[in-house]
C-alpha positions as a Markdown table, in Angstrom:
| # | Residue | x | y | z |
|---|---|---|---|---|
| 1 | Unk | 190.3 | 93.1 | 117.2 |
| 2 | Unk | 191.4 | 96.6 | 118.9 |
| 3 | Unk | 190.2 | 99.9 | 116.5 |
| 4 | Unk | 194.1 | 100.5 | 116.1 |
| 5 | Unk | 194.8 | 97.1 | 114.8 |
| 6 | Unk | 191.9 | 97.6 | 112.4 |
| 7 | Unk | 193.4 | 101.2 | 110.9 |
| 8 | Unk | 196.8 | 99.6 | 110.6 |
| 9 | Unk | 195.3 | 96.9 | 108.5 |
| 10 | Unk | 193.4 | 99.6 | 106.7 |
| 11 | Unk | 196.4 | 101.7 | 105.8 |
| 12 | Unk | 198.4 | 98.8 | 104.3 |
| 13 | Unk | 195.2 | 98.7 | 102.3 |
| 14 | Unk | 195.6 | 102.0 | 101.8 |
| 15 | Unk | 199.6 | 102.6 | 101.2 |
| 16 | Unk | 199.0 | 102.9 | 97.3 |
| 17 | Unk | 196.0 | 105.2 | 97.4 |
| 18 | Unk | 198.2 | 107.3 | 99.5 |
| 19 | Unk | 201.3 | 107.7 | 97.5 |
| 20 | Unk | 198.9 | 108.8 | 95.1 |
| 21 | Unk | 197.6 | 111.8 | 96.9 |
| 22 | Unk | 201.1 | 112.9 | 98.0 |
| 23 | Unk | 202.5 | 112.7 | 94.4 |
| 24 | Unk | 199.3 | 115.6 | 94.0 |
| 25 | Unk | 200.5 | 117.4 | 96.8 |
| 26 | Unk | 204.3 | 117.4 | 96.0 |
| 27 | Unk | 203.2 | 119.2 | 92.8 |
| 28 | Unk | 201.3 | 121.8 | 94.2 |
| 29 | Unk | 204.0 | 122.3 | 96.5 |
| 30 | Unk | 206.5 | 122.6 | 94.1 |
| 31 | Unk | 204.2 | 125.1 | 92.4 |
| 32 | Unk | 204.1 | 127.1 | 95.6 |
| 33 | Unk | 207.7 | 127.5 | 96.7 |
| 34 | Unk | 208.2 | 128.4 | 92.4 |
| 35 | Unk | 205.8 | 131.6 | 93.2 |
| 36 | Unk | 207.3 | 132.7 | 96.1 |
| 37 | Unk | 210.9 | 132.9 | 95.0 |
| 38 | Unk | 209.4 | 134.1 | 91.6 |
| 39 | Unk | 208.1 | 137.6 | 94.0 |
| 40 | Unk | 211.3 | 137.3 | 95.7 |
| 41 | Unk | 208.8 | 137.1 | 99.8 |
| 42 | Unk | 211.1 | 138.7 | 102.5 |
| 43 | Unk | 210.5 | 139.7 | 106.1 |
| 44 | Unk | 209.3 | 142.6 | 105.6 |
| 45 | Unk | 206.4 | 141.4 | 103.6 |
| 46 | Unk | 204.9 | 140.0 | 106.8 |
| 47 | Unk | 204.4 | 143.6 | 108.5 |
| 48 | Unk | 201.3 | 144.9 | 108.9 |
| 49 | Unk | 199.9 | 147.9 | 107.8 |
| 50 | Unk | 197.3 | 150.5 | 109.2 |
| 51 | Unk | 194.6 | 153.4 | 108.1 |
| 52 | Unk | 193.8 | 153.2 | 104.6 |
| 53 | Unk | 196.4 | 150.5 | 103.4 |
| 54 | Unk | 197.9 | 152.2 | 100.7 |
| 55 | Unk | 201.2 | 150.9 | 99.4 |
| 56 | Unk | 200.7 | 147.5 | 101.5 |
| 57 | Unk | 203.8 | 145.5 | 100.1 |
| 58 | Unk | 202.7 | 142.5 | 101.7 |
| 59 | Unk | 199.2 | 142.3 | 100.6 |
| 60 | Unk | 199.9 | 142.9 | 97.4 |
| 61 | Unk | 203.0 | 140.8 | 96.9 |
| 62 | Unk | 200.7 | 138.1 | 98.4 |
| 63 | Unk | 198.3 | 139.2 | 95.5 |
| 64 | Unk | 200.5 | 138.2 | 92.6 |
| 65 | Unk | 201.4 | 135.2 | 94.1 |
| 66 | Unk | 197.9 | 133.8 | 94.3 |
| 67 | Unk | 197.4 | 135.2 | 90.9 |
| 68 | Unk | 200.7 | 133.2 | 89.6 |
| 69 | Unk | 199.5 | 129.6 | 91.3 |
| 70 | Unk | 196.0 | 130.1 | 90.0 |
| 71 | Unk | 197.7 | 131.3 | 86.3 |
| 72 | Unk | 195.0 | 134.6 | 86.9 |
| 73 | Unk | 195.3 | 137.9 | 85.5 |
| 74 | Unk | 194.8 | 139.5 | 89.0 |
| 75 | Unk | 194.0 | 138.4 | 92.5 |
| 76 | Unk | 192.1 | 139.7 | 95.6 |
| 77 | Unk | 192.9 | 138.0 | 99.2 |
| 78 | Unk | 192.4 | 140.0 | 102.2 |
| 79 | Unk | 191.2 | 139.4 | 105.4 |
| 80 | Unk | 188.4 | 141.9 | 105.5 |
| 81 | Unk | 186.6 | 138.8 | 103.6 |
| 82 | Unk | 185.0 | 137.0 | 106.3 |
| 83 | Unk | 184.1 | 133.4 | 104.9 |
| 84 | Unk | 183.8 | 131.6 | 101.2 |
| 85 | Unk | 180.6 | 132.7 | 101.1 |
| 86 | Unk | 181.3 | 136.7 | 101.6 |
| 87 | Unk | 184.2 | 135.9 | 98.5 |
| 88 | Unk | 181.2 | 134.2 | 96.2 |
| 89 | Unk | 178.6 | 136.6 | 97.4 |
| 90 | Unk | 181.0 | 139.9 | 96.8 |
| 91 | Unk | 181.8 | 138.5 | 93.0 |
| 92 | Unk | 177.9 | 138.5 | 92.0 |
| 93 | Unk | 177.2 | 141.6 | 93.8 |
| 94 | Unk | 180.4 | 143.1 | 92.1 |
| 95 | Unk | 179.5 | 142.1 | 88.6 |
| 96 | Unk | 175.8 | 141.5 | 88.5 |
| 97 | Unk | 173.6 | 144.2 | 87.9 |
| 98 | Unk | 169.5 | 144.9 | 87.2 |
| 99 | Unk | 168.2 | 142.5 | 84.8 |
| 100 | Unk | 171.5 | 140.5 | 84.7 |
| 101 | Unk | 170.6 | 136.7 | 84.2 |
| 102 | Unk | 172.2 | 134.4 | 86.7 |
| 103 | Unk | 172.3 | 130.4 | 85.7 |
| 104 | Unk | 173.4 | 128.0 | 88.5 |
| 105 | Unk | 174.1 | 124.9 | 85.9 |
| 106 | Unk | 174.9 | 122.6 | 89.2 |
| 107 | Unk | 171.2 | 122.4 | 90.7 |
| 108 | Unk | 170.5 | 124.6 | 93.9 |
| 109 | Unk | 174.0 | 125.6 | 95.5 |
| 110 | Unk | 174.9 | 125.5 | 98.9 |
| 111 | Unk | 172.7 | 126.6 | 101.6 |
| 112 | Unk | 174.4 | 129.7 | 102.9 |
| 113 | Unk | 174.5 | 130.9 | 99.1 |
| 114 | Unk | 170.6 | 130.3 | 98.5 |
| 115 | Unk | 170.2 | 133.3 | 100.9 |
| 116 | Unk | 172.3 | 135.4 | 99.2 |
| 117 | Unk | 170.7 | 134.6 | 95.7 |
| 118 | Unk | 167.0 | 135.1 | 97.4 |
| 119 | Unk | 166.0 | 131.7 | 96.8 |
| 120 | Unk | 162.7 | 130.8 | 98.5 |
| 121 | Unk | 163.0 | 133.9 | 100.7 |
| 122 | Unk | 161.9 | 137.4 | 100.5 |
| 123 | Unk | 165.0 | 139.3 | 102.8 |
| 124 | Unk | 166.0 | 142.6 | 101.2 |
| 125 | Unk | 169.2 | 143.1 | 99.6 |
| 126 | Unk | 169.4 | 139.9 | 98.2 |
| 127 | Unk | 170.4 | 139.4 | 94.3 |
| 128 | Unk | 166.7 | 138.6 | 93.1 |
| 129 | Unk | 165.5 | 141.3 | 95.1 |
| 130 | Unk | 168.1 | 143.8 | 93.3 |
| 131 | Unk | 166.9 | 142.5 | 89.8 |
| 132 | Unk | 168.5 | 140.0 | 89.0 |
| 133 | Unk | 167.5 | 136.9 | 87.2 |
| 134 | Unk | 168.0 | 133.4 | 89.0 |
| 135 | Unk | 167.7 | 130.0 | 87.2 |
| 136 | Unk | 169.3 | 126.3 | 88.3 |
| 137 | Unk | 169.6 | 123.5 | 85.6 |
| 138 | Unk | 168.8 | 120.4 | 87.6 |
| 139 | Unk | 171.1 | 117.8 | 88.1 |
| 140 | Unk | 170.5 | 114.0 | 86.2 |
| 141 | Unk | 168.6 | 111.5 | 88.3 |
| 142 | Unk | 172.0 | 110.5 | 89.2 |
| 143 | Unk | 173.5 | 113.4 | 90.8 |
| 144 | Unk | 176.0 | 114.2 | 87.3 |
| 145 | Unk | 175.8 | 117.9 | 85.7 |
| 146 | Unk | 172.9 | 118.3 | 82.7 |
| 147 | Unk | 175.0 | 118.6 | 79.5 |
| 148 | Unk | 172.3 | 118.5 | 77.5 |
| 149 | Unk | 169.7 | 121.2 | 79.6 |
| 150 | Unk | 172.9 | 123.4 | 80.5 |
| 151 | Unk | 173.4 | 123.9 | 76.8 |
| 152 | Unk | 169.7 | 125.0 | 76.5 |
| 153 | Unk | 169.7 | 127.1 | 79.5 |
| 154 | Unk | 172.5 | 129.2 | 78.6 |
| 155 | Unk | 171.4 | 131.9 | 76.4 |
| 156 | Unk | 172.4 | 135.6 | 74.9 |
| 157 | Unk | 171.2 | 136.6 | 78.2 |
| 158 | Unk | 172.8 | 134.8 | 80.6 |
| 159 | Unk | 175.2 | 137.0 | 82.1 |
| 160 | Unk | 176.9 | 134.6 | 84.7 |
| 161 | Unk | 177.3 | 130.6 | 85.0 |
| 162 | Unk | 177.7 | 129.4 | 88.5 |
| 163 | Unk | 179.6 | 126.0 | 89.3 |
| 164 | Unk | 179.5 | 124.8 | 92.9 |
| 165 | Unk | 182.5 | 122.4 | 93.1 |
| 166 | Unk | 181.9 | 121.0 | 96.5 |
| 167 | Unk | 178.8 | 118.8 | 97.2 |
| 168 | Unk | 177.6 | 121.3 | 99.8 |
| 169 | Unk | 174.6 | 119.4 | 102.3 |
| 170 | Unk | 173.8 | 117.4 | 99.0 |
| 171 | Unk | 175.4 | 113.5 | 97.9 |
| 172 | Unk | 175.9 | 114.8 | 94.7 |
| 173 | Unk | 179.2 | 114.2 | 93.5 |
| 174 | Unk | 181.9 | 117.1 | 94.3 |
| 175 | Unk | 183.6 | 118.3 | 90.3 |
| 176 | Unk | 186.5 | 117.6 | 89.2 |
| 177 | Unk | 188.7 | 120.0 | 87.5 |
| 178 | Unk | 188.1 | 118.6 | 84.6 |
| 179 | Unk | 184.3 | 118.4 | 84.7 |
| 180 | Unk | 184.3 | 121.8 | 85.4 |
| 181 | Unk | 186.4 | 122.1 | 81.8 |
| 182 | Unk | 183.7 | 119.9 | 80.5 |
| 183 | Unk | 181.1 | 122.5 | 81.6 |
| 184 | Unk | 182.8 | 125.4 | 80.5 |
| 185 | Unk | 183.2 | 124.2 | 77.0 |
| 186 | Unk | 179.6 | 123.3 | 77.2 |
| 187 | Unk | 178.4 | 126.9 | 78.3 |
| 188 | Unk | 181.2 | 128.8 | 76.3 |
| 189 | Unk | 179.9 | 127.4 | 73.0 |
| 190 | Unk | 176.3 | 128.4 | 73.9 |
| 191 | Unk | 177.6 | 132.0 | 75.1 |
| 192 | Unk | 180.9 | 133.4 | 74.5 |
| 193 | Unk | 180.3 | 135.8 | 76.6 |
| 194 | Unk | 178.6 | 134.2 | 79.7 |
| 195 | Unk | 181.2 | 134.5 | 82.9 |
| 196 | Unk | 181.9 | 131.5 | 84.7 |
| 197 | Unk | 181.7 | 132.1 | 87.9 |
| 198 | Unk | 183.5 | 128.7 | 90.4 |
| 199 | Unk | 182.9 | 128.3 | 94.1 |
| 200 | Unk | 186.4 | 126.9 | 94.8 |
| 201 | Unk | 185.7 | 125.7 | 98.4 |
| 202 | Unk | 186.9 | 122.8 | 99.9 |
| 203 | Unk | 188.8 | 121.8 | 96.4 |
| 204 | Unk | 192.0 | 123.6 | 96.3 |
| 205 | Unk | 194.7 | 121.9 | 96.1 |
| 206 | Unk | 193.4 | 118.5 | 95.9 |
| 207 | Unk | 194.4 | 118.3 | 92.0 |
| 208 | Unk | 197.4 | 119.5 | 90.2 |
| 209 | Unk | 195.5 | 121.9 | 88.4 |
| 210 | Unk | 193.0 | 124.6 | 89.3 |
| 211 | Unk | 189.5 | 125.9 | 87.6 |
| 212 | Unk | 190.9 | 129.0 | 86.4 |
| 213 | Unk | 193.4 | 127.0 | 84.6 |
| 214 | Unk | 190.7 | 125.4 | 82.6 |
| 215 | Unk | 188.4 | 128.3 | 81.4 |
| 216 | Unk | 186.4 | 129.5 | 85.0 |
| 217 | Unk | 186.8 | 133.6 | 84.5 |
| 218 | Unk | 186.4 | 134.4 | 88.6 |
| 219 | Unk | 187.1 | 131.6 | 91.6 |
| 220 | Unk | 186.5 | 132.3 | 95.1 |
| 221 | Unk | 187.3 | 130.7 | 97.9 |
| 222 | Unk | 188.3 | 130.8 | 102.0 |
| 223 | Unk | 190.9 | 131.1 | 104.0 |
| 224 | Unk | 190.1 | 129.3 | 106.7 |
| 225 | Unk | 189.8 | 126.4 | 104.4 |
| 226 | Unk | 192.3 | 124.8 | 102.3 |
| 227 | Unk | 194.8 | 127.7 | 100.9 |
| 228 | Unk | 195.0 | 128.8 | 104.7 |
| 229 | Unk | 197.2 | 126.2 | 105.6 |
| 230 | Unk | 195.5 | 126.3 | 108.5 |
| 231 | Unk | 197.3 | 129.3 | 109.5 |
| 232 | Unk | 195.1 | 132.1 | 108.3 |
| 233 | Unk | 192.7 | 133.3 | 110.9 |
| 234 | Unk | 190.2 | 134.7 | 108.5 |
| 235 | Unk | 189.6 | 136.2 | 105.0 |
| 236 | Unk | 188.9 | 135.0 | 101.3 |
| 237 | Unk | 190.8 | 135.0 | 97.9 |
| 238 | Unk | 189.3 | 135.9 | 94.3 |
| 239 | Unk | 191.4 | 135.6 | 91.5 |
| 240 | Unk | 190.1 | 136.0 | 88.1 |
| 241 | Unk | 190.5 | 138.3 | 84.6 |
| 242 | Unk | 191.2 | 142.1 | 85.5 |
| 243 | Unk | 188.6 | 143.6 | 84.4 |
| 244 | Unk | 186.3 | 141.3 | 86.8 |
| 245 | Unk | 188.5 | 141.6 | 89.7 |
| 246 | Unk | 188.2 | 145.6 | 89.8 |
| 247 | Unk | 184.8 | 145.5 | 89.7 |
| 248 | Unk | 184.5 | 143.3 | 92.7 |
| 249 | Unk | 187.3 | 145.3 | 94.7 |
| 250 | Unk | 184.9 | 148.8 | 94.0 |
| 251 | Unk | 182.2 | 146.6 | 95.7 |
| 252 | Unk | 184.5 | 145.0 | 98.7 |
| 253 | Unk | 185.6 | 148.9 | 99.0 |
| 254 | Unk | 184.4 | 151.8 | 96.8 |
| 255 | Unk | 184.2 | 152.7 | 93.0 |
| 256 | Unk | 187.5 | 154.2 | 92.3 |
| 257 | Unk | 189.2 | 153.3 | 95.2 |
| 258 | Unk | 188.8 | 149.5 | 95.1 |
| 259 | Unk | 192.4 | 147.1 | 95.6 |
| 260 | Unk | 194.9 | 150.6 | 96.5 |
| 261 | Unk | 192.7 | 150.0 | 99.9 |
| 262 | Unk | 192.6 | 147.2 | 103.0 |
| 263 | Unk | 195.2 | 147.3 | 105.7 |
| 264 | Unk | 196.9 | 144.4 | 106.9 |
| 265 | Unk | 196.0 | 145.0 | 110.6 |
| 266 | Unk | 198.0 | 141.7 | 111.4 |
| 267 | Unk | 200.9 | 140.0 | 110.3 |
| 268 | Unk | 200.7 | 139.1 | 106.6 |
| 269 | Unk | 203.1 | 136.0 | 108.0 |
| 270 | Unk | 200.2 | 134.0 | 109.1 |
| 271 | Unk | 198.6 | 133.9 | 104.9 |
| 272 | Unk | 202.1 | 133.8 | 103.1 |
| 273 | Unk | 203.1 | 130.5 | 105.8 |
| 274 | Unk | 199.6 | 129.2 | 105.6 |
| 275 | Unk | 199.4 | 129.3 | 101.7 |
| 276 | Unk | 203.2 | 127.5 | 101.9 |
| 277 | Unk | 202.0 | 125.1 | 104.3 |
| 278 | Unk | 198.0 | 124.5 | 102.4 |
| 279 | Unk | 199.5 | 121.9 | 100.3 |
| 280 | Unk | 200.8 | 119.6 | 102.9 |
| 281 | Unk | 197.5 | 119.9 | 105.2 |
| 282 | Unk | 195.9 | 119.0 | 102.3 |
| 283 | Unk | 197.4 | 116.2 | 102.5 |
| 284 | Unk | 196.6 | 115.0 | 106.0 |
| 285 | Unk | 192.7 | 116.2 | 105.2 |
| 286 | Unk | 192.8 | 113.8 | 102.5 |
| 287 | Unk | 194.6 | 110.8 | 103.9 |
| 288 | Unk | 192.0 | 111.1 | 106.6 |
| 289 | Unk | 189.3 | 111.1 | 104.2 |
| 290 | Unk | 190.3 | 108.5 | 102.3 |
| 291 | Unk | 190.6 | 106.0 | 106.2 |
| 292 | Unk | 186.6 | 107.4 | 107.4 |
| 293 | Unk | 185.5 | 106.3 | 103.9 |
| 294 | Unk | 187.2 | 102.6 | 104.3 |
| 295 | Unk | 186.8 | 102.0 | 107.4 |
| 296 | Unk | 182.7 | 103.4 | 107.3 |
| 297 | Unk | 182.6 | 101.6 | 104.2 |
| 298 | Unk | 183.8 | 98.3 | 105.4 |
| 299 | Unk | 181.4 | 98.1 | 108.5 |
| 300 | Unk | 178.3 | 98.5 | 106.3 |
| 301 | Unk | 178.0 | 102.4 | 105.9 |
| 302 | Unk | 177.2 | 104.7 | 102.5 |
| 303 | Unk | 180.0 | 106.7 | 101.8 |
| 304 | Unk | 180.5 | 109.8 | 99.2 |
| 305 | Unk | 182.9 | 109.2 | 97.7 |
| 306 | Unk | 184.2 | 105.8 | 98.1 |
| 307 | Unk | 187.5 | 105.1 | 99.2 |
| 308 | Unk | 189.1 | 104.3 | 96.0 |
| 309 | Unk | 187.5 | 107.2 | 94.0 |
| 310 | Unk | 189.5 | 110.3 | 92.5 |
| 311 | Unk | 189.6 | 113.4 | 95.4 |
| 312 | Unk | 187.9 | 116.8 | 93.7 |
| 313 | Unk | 187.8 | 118.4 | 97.5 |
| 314 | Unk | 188.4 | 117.1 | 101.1 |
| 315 | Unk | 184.7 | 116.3 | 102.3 |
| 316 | Unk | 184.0 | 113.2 | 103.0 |
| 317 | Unk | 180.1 | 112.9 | 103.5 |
| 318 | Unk | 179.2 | 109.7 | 105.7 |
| 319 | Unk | 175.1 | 108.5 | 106.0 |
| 320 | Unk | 174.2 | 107.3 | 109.1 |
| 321 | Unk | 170.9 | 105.9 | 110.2 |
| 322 | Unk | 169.6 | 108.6 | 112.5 |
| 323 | Unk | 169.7 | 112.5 | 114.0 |
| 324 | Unk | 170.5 | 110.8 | 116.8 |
| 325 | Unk | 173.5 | 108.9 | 115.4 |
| 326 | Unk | 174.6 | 111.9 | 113.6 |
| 327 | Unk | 174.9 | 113.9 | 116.6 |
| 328 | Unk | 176.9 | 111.4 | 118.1 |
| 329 | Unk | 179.4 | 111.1 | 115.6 |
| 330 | Unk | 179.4 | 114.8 | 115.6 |
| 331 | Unk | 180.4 | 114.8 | 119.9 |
| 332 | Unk | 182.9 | 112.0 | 119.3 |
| 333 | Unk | 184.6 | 114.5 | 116.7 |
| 334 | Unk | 184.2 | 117.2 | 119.8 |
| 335 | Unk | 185.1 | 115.5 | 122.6 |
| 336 | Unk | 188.4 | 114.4 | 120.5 |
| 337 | Unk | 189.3 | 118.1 | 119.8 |
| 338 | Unk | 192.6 | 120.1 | 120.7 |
| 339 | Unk | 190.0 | 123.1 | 121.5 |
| 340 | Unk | 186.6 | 123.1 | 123.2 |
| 341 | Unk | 186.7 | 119.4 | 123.8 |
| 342 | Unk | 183.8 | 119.7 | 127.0 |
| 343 | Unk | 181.3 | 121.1 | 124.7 |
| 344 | Unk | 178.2 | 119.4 | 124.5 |
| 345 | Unk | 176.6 | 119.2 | 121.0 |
| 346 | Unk | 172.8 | 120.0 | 119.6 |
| 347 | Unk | 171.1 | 121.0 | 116.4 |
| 348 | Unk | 170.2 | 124.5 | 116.4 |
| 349 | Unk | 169.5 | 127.4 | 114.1 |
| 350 | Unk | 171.9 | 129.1 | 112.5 |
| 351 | Unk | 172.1 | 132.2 | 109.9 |
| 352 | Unk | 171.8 | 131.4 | 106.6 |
| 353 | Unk | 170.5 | 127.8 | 106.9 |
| 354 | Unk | 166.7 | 126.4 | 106.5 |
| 355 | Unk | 167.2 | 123.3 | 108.5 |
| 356 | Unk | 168.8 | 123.6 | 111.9 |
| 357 | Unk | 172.4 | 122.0 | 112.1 |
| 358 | Unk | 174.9 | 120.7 | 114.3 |
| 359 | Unk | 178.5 | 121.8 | 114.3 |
| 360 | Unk | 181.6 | 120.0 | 115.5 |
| 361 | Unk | 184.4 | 122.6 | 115.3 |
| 362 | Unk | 187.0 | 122.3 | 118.6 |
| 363 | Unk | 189.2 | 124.6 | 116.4 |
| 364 | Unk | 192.2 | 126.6 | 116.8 |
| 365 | Unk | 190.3 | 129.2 | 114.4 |
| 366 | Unk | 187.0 | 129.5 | 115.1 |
| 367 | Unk | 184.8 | 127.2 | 112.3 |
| 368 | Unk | 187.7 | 126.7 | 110.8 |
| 369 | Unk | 187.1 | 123.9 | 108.4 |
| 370 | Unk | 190.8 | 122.6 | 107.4 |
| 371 | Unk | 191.1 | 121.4 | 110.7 |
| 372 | Unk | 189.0 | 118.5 | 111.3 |
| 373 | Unk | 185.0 | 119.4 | 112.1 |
| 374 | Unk | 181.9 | 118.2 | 110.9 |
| 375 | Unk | 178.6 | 119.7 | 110.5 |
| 376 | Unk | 174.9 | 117.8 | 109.5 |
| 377 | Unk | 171.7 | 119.7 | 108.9 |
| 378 | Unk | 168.5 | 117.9 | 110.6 |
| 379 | Unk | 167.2 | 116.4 | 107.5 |
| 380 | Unk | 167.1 | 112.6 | 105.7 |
| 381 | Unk | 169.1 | 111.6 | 104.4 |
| 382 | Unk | 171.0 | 111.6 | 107.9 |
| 383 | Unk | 174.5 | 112.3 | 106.6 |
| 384 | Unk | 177.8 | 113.9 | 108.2 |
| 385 | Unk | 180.2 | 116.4 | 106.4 |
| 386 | Unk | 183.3 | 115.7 | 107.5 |
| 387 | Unk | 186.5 | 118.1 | 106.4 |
| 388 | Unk | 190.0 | 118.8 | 107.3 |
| 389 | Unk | 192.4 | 117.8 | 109.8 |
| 390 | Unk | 195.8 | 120.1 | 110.2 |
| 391 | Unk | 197.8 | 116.1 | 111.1 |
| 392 | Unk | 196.5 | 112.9 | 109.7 |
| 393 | Unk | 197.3 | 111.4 | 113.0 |
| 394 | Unk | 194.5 | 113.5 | 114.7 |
| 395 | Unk | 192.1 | 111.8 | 112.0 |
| 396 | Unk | 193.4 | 108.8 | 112.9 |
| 397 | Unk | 192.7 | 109.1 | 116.4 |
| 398 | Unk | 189.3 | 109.9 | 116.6 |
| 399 | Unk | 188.8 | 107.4 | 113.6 |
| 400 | Unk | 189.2 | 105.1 | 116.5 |
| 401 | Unk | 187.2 | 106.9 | 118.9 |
| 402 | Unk | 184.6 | 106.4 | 116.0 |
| 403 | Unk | 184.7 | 102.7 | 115.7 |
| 404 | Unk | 184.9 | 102.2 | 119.8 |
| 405 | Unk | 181.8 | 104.3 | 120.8 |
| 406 | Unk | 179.8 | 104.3 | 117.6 |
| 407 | Unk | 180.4 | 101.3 | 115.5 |
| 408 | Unk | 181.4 | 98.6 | 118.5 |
| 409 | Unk | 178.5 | 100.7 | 121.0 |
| 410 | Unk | 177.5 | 97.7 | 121.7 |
């Protein structure tokens, strides 16, 4: 049987699971288009600005919309934020001081973030090396949140909880929103007063409700992920309480000055479109997820999550049996790009990462992760992170590039 004939019979398989997901997305959308007729968007909020920034209609128009969606007191979203991980690592910076305790109550978060912490390193300028104290609660033996040691963990002195909703390089299971309400009411009771801090990335979008609508005080996320649309070609949002929000614009700018500054040097068109269109690419990110996991799944392969499980963000993590598999799964993805399709593919170091790792990203923004990549680090168990995909169709393809020079190699 050809690969094609074998997705078709998988998508009849799949038509239910499908309608499912767009039933999600037709919500969210909804949700959208409400905001923006709410803030009345015109033309004019797509000019850009220059110098200091001050009175930037667009930006800040574009601010109370995100702030609406997420039902947030206040919102940053710029593009002077150069990843997810500048958003996360400018909230702790912004509100963690000297002697401040911070609890990750998801294990050890992802990579990029363990550098930032100061986690098994000894670089300056890192949060442990400003003062600040770092625990983890350990996940259970079967990859679920610690109810039981999170409660005992979070004390009078624990300034900040940290949720990881993604499964980073990890086969733990991505949250749900409504785990992450589960762990909220768990570290609430044990300290009022404790902020809960949620890396957002990779999950927005893929439910009909958000962390912030279920307790989280400050989310973060990027861009060039799922609220971009795809569109965005950089920058990060934070929304959150006020109070929280201003402290971490005084550290993104300077005390005093904080959100009045940040020029739109480019069209603000490209993050009010790409927020309008995030919901729909979403979609096609998730429909393609949803095919690698069945079809993988079917010829013999682990898959996190399984086809038929509940979305909470759009990887879908694939073990293969070998580096050497994984980097060819990685060059089919690149050789099948829009962008950069002659690159050849190897593990190598990269900032920010212990292991080395390979990186498929023929992208129209560079690394963007809503359009389809995939990324492995060089360490068992040998699995691939796949993400995104701006048309299902695209996913689709090289799904059947996948099963004719990787599965049927032989």
């Amino acid at each position: 049987m050809q690969a094609i004939d074998i997705i078709r019979k998988a998508e009849h398989e799949l038509r239910y699971r499908f309608i499912e997901l767009e039933e999600i997305v037709y919500h969210n959308q909804v949700k959208i288009l409400e905001a923006f007729k709410k803030y009345h968007v015109r033309d004019i909020n797509f000019s850009p600005s220059s110098g200091y920034g001050y009175g930037d209609l667009g930006r800040d128009v574009l601010e109370e919309i995100y702030a609406d969606i997420f039902e947030t007191e206040d919102a940053l979203v710029r593009g002077q934020i150069v990843s997810g991980t500048h958003a996360i690592s400018a909230c702790l910076f912004g509100i963690l001081r000297q002697g401040d305790e911070l609890v990750s109550v998801v294990g050890s978060p992802y990579d990029t973030l363990q550098s930032i912490i100061g986690k098994n390193n000894s670089m300056p300028g890192t949060l442990i090396d400003k003062g600040v104290i770092y625990k983890e609660v350990e996940l259970t033996p079967n990859g679920k949140p610690d109810a039981y040691n999170i409660a005992l963990n979070i004390t009078s002195k624990t300034k900040m909880a940290l949720i990881q909703r993604s499964r980073g390089y990890s086969l733990r299971p991505p949250l749900t929103v409504e785990q992450i309400g589960e762990l909220i009411e768990i570290i609430k009771k044990a300290n009022p007063e404790t902020i809960i801090m949620v890396d957002n990335c990779y999950g927005e979008f893929t439910d009909i409700v958000e962390p912030s609508q279920v307790g989280a005080d400050i989310v973060a996320g990027s861009l060039i992920k799922n609220p971009g649309g795809g569109l965005a070609p950089s920058g990060g949002y934070i929304v959150g309480r006020k109070q929280l929000i201003e402290q971490i614009s005084y550290h993104l700018t300077a005390p005093g000055l904080g959100k009045e500054l940040g020029a739109s040097l480019i069209s603000n068109r490209f993050f009010y479109q790409g927020l309008f269109m995030a919901p729909h690419i979403v979609l096609q990110a998730l429909k393609g997820a949803v095919l690698l996991a069945y079809i993988f799944e079917k010829y013999g392969y682990k898959v996190y999550p399984a086809w038929q499980e509940k979305r909470a963000d759009i990887v879908q993590a694939i073990e293969l049996n070998s580096p050497e598999e994984v980097l060819k799964f990685c060059q089919i993805v690149q050789s099948n790009s829009p962008v950069d399709s002659d690159v050849k593919l190897e593990y190598a170091t990269m900032p920010g990462y212990d292991d080395k790792v390979v990186m498929a990203a023929g992208t129209f923004i560079q690394g963007s992760s809503i359009e389809l990549s995939c990324d492995a680090p060089l360490r068992f168990p040998y699995c691939v992170y796949v993400q995104g995909g701006l048309t299902y169709e695209h996913v689709r393809y090289v799904t059947a590039k996948l099963l004719d020079e990787l599965i049927f190699k032989e």
